[in-house]
C-alpha positions as MATLAB code, in Angstrom:
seq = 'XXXXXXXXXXXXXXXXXXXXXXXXXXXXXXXXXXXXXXXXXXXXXXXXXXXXXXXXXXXXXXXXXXXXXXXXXXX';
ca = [
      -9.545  -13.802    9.191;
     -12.665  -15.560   11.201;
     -15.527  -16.529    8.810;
     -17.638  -13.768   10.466;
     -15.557  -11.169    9.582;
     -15.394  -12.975    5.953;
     -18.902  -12.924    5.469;
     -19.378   -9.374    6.599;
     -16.870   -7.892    4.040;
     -19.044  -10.357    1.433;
     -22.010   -8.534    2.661;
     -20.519   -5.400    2.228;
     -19.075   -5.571   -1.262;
     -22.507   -7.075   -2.405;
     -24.047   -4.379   -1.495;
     -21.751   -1.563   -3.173;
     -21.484   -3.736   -5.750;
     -18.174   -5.518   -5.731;
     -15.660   -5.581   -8.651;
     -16.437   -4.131  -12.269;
     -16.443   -7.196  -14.420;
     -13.401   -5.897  -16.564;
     -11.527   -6.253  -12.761;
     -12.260   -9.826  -12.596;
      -9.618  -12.034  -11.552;
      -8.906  -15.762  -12.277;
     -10.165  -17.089   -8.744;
     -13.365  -14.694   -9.719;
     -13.777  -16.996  -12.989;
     -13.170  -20.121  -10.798;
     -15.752  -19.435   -7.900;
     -18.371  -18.149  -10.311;
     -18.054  -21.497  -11.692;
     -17.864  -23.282   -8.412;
     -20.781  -21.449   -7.363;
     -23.066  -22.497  -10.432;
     -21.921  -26.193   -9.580;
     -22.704  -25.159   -5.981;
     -26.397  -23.428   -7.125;
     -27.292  -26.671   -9.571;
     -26.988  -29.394   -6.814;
     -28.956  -27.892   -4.549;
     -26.120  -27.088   -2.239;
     -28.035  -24.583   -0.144;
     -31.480  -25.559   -0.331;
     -31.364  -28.160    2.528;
     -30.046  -25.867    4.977;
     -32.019  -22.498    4.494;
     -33.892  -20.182    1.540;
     -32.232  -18.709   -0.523;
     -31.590  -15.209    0.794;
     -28.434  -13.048    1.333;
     -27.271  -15.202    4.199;
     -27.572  -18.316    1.910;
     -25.988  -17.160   -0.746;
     -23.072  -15.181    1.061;
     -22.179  -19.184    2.265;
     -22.357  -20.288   -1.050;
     -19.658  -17.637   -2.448;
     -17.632  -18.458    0.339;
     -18.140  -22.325   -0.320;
     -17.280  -21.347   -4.125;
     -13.966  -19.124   -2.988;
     -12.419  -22.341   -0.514;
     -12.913  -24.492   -4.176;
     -11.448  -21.690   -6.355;
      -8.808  -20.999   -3.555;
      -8.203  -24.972   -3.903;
      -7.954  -25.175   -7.767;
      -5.669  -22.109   -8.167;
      -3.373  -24.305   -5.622;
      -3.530  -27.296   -7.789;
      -2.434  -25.261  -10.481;
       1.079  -24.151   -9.223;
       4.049  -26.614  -10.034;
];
């Protein structure tokens, strides 16, 4: 899938409001945690405000790391 099409389905399910937290999954847990990390270093703020657009590149930023350490978990 091209990252445009990514962040348009990010857009999308932000909007209608995504998953129920009870529907979390383990890579949810992960990138919310990435994305904090992401948040408290600034990792946005060079590039742009923070708006929609900035923060849909964050959570993708935040999936690619929780992608990453649910790999690293798997013998």
């Amino acid at each position: 899938m091209a990252i445009v099409e990514k962040l348009e389905g990010l857009k999308s399910q932000a909007r209608a409001g995504a998953l129920p937290a009870s529907e979390a999954t383990m890579r949810d847990y992960f990138a919310v945690h990435a994305a904090c990390g992401l948040l408290a270093n600034g990792w946005c703020s060079e590039r742009r405000e923070y708006d929609l657009d900035g923060y849909t590149e964050v959570a993708l930023e935040a999936y690619v790391m929780a992608d990453a350490m649910l790999q690293a978990r798997r013998p």
